[in-house]
C-alpha positions in Angstrom: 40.2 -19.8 8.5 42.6 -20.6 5.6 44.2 -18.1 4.3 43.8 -15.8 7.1 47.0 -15.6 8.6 48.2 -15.2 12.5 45.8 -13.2 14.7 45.9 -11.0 17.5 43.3 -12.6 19.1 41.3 -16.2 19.0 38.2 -16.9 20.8 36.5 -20.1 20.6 33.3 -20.7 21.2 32.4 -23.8 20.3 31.0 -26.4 22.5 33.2 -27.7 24.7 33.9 -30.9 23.7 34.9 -29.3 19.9 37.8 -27.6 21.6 40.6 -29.2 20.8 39.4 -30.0 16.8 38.7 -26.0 16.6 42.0 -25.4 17.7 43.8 -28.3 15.5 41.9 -27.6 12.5 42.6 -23.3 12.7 46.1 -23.8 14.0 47.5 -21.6 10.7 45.9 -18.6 12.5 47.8 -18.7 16.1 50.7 -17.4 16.0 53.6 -16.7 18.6 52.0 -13.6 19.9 48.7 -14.6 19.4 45.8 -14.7 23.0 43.0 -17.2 22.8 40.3 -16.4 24.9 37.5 -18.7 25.9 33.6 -18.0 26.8 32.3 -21.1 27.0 30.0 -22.7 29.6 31.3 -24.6 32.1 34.8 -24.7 33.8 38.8 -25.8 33.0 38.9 -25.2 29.3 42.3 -23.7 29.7 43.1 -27.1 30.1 43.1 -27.7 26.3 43.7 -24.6 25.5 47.2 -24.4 26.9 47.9 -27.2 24.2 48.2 -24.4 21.7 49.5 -21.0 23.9 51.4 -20.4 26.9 49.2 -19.6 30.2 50.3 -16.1 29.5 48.1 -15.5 26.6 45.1 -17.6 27.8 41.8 -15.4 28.3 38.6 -16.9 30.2 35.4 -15.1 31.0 32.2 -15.3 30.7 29.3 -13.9 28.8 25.7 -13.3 29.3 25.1 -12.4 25.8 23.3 -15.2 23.6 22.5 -15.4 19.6 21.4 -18.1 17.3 23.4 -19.2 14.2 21.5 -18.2 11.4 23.7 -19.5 8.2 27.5 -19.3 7.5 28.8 -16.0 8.7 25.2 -14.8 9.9 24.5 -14.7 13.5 21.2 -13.1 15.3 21.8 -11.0 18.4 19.1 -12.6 21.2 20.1 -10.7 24.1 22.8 -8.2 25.8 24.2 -8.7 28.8 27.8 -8.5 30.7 30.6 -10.0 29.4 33.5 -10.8 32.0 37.2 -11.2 31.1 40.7 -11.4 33.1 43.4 -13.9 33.2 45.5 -16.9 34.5 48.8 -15.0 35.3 49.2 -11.0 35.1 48.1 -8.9 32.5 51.8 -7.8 31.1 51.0 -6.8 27.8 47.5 -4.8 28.6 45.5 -7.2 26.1 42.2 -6.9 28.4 42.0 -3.3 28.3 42.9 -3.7 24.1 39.9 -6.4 24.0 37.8 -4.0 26.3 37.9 -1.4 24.0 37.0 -3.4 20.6 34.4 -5.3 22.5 33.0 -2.1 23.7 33.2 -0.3 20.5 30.9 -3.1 18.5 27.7 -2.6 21.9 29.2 -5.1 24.1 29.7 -4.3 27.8 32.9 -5.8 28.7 34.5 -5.8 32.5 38.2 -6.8 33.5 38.2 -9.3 36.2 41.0 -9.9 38.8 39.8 -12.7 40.3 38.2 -14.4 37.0 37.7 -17.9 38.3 35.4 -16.8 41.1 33.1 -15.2 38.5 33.3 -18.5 36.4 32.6 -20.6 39.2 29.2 -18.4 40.4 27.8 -19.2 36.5 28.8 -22.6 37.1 26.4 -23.6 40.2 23.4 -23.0 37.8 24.7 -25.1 34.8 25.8 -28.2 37.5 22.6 -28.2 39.4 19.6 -26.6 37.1 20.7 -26.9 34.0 22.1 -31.0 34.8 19.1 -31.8 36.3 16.6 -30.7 33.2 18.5 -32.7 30.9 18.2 -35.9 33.3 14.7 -35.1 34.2 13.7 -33.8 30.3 11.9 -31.0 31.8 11.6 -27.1 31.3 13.2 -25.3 33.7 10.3 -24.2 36.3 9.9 -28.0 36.9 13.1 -27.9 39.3 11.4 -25.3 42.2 7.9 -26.9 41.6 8.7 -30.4 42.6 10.0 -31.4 45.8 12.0 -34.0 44.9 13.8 -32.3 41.7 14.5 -29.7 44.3 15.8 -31.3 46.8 18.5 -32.7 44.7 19.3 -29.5 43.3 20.0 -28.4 46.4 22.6 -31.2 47.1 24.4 -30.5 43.8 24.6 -26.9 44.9 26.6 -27.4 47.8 28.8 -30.6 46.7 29.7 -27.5 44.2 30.1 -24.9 46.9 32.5 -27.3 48.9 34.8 -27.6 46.2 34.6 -24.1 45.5 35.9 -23.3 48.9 38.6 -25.8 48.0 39.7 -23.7 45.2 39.8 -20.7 47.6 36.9 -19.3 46.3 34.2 -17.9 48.8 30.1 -17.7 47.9 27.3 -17.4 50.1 25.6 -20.7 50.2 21.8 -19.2 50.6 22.2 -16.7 48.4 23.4 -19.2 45.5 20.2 -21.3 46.4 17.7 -19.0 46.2 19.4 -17.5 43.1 18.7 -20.7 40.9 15.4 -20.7 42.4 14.4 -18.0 41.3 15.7 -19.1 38.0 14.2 -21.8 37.7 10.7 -19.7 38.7 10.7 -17.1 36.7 11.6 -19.2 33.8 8.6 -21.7 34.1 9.2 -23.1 30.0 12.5 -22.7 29.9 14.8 -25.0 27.8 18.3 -25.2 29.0 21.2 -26.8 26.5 22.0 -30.0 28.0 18.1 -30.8 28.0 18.3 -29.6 24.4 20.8 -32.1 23.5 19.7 -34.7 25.0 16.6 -34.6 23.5 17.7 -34.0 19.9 20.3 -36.9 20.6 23.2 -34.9 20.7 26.6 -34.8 22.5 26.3 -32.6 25.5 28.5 -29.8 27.4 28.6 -32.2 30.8 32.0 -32.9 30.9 33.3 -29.2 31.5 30.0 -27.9 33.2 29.0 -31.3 36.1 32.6 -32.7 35.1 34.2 -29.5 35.9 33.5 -30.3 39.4 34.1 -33.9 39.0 37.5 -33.0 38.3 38.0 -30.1 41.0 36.6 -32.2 43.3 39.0 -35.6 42.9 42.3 -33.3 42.9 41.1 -31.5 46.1 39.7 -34.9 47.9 36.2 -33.0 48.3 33.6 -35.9 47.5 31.1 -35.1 45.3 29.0 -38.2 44.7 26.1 -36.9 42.8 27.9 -34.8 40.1 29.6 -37.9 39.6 26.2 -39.7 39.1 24.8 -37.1 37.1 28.3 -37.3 34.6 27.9 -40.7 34.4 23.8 -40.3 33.6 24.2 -37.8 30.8 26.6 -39.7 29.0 24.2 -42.9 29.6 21.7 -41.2 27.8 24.2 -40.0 25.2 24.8 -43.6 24.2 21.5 -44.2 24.9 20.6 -41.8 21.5 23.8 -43.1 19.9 22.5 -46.8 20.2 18.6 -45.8 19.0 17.5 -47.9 22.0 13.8 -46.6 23.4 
């Protein structure tokens, strides 16, 4: 971004555990009166973000929209859906209606959220339980509600998440959530999710802001949540596990 000057608005999209170098290395573009908004997977990136901007101009949502990176500059469209936006503190200066509008404007369908973290937290129960569990497992993503076993630990990672949930103040309807990722997880019976992805090609994954999300909630609230903390400590076993070339 050199030579572009400060911005209205930033959003970063990068994978989650690039935040911070996105931020360091475009830091010429942020100015004092400059937002950065954030739709990435996963949970607490405002964390980092307010490294850069005041809470006041810190934008999280979430987006059902998905492309593919076809070269520098070039990105392919893969599917539309809602995109959901609100923020940390009141909206003073009217910047989610301004985003709204340009986000509207280009074929996006954008929606102002009150209550943001409630919306983030109901994408979040599929990442920590279905989308975990597939990279552990190295399975599509119809494996989950065939097998009994994958299943029933699923289920378990559902409602460690739901408890801290209600921690945060946030109320969901536990069988409602459940039979939502199972039907997921049916009617997408080849389905790849990213952590599986990335695991398998060797990469770095998302876990520590999607599973680690509620690792984190969970410790500062005293809720227990033993198995997120075993999958964490899994994903990044088989991280090094890549990193190392062992078989």
């Amino acid at each position: 971004s050199e030579g572009i000057g400060e911005v209205d608005l930033v959003i970063i999209f990068v994978k989650a555990l690039y935040s911070r170098a996105a931020l360091m290395e475009n830091k010429g573009i942020i100015g004092d009166n400059t937002y950065v908004m954030t739709l990435q997977n996963g949970a607490g990136h405002e964390d980092i973000i307010l490294e850069f901007v005041p809470k006041e101009r810190i934008i999280i949502g979430t987006t059902e929209d998905n492309g593919a990176v076809l070269d520098f500059g070039y990105v392919r469209r893969g599917g539309k859906g809602k995109t959901n936006i609100g923020m940390l503190v009141p909206d003073s200066n009217g910047m989610l209606g301004k985003i709204k509008e340009s986000f509207d404007s280009c074929g996006f369908d954008t929606h102002i959220n009150d209550n943001i973290q409630q919306l983030i937290w109901d994408k979040l129960f599929t990442n920590v339980s279905l989308s975990a569990l597939t990279g552990v497992l190295q399975v599509p993503i119809g494996f989950i509600a065939a097998d009994e076993y994958a299943w029933s630990m699923t289920v378990t990672l559902i409602k460690e998440a739901l408890a801290v949930a209600k921690a945060l103040g946030l109320e969901f309807d536990e069988q409602e959530i459940i039979e939502r990722v199972r039907n997921t997880s049916i009617n997408s019976p080849e389905g790849k999710t990213s952590i599986y992805a990335d695991l398998k090609a060797g990469r770095l994954t998302e876990v520590n802001t999607i599973s680690g999300a509620v690792v984190k909630a969970g410790d500062s609230l005293g809720v227990p949540v033993p198995s997120h903390k075993m999958i964490v400590n899994m994903i990044h076993s088989m991280e090094n596990k890549s990193k190392n070339n062992v078989e």
